[in-house]
N, C-alpha and C positions, 0 to 999 in steps of 0.2 A: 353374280354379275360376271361376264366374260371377262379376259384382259384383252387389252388392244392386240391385234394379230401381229406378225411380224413386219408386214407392211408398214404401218405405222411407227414401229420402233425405229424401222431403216431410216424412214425420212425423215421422223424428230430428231436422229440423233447427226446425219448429213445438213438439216436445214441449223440447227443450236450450232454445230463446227462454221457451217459459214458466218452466220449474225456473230459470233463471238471474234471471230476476223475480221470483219467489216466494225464493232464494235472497240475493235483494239485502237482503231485509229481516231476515234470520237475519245477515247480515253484520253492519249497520248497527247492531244489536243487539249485535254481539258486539264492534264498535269502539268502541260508548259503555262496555261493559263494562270492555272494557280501559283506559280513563280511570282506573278508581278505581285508585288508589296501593297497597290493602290486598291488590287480584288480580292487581297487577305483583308487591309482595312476595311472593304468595304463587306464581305461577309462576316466579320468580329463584329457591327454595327449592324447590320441588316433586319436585324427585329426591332431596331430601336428608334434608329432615324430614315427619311426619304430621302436625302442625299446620300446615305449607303447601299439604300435599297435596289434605286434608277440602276445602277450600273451592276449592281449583281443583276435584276431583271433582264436586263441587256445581254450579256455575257451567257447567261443561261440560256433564254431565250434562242439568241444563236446557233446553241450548241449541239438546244431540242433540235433548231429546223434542221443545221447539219444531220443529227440523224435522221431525222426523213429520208432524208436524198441520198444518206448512205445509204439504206436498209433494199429490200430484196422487191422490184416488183414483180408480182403473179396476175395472174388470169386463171381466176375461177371457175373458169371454165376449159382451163386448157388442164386441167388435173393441178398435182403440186409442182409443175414445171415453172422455175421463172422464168421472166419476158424479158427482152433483150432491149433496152428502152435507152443503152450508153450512145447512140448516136444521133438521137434528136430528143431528148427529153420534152414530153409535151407539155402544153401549157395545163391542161385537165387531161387526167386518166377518163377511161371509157366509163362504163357504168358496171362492167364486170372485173377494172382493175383495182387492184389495191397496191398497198407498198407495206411490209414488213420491216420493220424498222425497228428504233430504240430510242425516238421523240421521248419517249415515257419514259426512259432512266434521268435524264437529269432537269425534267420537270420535276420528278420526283426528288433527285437531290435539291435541287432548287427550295423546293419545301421543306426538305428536313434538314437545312443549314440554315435559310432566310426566314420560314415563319410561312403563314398564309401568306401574306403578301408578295411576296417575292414568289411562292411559288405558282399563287395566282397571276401577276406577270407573266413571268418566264411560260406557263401554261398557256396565255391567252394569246400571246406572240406566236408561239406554236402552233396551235390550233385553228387561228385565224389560216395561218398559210398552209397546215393543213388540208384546212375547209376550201379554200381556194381551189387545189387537187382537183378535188373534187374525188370522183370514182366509188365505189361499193358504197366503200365504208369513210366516204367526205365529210361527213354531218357528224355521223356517230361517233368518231375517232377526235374531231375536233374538238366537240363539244368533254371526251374522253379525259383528252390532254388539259386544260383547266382544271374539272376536276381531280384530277390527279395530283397538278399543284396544289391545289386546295387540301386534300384530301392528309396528304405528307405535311401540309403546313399546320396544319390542325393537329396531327400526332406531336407536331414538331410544339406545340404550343402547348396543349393541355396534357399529352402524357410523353415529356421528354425523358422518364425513364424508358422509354418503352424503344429509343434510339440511342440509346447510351453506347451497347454494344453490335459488332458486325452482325450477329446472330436477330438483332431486334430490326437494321435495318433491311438486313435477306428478306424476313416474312414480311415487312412491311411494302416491299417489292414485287412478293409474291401476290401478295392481297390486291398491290395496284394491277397487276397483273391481270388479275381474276376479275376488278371492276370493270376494266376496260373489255375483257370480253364479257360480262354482262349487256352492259350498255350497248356494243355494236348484237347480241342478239334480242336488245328490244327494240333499238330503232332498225335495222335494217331490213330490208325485204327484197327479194322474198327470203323465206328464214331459212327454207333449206342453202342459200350464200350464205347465210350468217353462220349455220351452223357449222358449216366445213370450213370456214374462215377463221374460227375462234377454235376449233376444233385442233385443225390440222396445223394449227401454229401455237395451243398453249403452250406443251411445253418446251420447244426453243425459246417463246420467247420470255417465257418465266424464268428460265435460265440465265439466259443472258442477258437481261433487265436487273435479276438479281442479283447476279455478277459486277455487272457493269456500278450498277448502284452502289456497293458494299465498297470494292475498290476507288471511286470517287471520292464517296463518303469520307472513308479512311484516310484518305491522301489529304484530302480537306482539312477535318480534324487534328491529320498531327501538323500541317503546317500551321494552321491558327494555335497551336498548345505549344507549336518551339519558338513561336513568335512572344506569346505572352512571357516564357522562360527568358527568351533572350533579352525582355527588356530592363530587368534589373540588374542585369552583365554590365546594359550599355550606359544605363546610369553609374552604375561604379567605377567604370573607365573615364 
């Protein structure tokens, strides 16, 4: 099998350098978030009860759609150039536009903190206003982001060693990666858009999904574990 030509290295590694920039700020957003005490409580609870769950779903939810409208619009037909959309954002993209985005990193945290349920939430939040979009890949992408909750909530439930470590949830980022382009080349047509679609944006956004997740993740986990530590301090005192 050939390797990808040089062409293609250029622009995977130009288009992963921007989503990881435009990503930083969906972060930094999501670490001040995690400060407040009431969205530790309520993720330390989130596979347990529905008044923990609502407000994780919420908060994720959000933070999927903010990345949407971070992320990169292109025109599939205009090569891998993006499209200049910062002065009138439309209500529905065309039929040949898309948006490159990082929805999918914290759906998928969403699942691998909250359980299915939450990341079924946060997923279905996302995807619904995805779907709204509309453009290429409306359908495919929406229906995507769900599953995706779903998909991390379910690792999250039945093999929670398998997110123990940064390392377990990288691939598992990776994998949501690779479903989500599955799914937009069986639903989309015609398939030569799917293909260049999924194609020419696997690995940026394999990258910086599994980036984006892993640091989330992390920042999650050790805030809920210095919280647990601090509360036998604060009974002592």
């Amino acid at each position: 099998m050939d390797l990808p030509d040089m062409t293609i290295w250029v622009h995977w590694f130009d288009e992963t350098v921007q989503l990881v920039q435009r990503l930083f700020v969906v972060v930094v957003a999501a670490f001040i978030s995690i400060r407040f005490e009431w969205l530790r409580q309520a993720l330390r609870g989130a596979e347990l009860k529905w008044r923990y769950r609502v407000p994780a779903i919420l908060v994720f939810g959000v933070l999927a759609i903010v990345g949407t409208h971070s992320g990169i619009p292109i025109d599939v037909h205009e090569g891998w150039r993006a499209i200049d959309l910062s002065a009138e954002f439309p209500e529905k993209l065309r039929d040949t536009q898309a948006i490159v985005g990082f929805r999918d990193t914290m759906t998928l945290v969403a699942g691998l903190i909250g359980g299915p349920w939450v990341g079924f939430g946060a997923g279905l939040l996302a995807g619904v206003e995805r779907y709204q979009l509309g453009g290429l890949a409306g359908l495919a992408s929406g229906l995507a982001t769900v599953l995706l909750g779903v998909f991390a909530g379910g690792i999250r439930h039945f093999r929670p060693h398998w997110v123990a470590t940064v390392k377990g949830v990288f691939w598992v980022a990776v994998a949501g990666t690779l479903l989500h382009r599955l799914i937009i080349l069986i639903l989309v047509r015609p398939y030569s858009d799917a293909l260049a679609l999924s194609w020419k944006w696997l690995c940026p956004l394999g990258l910086s999904i599994a980036w984006g997740a892993c640091c989330f993740f992390g920042s999650c986990v050790i805030s809920i574990a210095t919280d647990w530590r601090m509360k036998p301090m604060k009974r002592d005192c």
